[in-house]
C-alpha positions as CSV (number, residue, x, y, z in Angstrom):
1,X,32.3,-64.2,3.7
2,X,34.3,-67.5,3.6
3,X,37.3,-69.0,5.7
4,X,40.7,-68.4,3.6
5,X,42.8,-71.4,2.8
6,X,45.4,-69.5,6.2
7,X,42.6,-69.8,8.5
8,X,42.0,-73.0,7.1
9,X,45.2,-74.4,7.9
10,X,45.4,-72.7,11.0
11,X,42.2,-75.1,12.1
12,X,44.2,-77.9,10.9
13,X,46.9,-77.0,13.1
14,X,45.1,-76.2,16.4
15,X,43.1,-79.6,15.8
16,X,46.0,-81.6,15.2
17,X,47.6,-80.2,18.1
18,X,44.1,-80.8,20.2
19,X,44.6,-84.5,18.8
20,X,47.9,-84.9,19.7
21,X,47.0,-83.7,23.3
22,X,44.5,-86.5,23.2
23,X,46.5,-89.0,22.0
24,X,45.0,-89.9,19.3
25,X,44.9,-89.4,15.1
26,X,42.3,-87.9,13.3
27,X,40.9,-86.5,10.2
28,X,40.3,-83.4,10.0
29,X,37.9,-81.3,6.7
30,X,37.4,-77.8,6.8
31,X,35.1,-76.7,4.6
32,X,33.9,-72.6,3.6
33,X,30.7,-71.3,3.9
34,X,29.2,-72.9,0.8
35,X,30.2,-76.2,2.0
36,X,33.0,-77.1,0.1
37,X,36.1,-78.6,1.0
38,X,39.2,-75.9,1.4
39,X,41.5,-78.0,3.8
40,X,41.9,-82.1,5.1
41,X,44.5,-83.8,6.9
42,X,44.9,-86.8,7.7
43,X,46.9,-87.2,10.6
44,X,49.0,-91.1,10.5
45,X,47.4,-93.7,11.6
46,X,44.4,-92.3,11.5
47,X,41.3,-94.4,10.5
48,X,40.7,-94.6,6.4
49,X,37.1,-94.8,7.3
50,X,36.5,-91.5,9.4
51,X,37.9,-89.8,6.2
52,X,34.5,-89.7,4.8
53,X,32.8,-89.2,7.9
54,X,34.8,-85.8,9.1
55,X,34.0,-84.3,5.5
56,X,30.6,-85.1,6.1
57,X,30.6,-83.5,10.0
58,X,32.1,-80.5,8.5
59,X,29.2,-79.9,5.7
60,X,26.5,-80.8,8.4
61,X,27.8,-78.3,10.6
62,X,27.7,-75.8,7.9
63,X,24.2,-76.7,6.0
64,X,22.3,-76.1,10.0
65,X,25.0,-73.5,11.3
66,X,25.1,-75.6,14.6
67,X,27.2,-78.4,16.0
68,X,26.6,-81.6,14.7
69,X,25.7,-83.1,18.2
70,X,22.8,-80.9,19.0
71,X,21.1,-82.0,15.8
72,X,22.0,-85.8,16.7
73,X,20.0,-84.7,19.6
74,X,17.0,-83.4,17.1
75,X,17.2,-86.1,15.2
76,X,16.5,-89.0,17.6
77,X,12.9,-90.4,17.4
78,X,10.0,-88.2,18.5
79,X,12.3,-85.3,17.9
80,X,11.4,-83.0,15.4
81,X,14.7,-83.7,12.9
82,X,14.0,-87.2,13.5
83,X,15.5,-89.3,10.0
84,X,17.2,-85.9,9.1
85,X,20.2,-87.8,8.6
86,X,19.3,-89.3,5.2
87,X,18.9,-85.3,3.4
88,X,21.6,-83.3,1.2
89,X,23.2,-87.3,0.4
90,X,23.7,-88.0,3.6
91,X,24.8,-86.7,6.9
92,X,26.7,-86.9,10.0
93,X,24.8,-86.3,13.4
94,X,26.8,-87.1,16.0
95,X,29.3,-85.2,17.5
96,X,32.5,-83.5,16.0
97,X,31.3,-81.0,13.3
98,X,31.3,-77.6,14.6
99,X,30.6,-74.2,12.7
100,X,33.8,-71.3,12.3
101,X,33.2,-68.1,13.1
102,X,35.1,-64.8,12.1
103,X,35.6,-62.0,14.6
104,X,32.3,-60.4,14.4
105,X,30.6,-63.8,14.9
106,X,29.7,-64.7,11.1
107,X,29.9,-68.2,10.2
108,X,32.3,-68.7,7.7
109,X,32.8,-72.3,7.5
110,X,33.0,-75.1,9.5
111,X,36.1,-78.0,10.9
112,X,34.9,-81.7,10.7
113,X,36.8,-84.1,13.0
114,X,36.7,-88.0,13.5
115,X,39.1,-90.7,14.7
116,X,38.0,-91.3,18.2
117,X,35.4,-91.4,20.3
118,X,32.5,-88.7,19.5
119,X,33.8,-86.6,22.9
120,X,37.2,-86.9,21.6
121,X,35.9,-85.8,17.9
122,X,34.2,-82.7,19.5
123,X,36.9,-81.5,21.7
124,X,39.3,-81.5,18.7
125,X,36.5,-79.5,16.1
126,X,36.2,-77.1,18.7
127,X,40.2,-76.3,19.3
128,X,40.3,-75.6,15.3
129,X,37.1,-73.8,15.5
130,X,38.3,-71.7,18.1
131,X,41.3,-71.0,16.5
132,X,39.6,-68.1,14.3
133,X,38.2,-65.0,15.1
């Protein structure tokens, strides 16, 4: 099952609104459950170069079906992901890329979020996140 282009949007919105909250501007990638892009905003003023990087949190979070800061944690030396971050053309490890879930708890995509700090990031992935189900 994948995330339609209304739940999509809907991500958007509750992250933007998460953002706003925050005081800050982000980007913001949705992507379904094959990875691919369905949704991006970004919001004004938001940095060119976490465009990129909030595309690339959104596929992570979707190739492991976890958020991207647990496998930051796996992939710090002596960990057993360790240099994980160089596979599939390049990933994001740190936080703000968190897995969507449906009602029944399937994963159906994934919201990737950067513009501020990595705290920042994750608190506004899961908003949109949470938005489904």
């Amino acid at each position: 099952m994948n995330i339609t282009l209304k739940q999509a949007e809907k991500v958007i919105e509750a992250a933007k609104a998460a953002s706003i909250t925050l005081d800050t501007k982000m980007n913001i990638a949705v992507v379904d459950a094959g990875a691919n892009l369905v949704a991006f905003a970004r919001m004004d003023g938001a940095w060119l170069g976490s465009l990129d990087i909030s595309i690339k949190k959104a596929k992570t979070a979707r190739y492991f079906d976890m958020n991207t800061g647990i496998i930051g944690e796996l992939s710090q030396p002596g960990q057993p992901l360790y240099n994980i971050e160089h596979s599939n053309n390049g990933l994001i490890t740190f936080p703000g890329g968190v897995p969507i879930k449906d009602a029944d708890g399937t994963i159906i995509g994934a919201v990737g979020v950067s513009g501020s700090s990595v705290e920042n990031d994750h608190t506004v992935a899961d908003a949109g996140a949470k938005s489904v189900g």
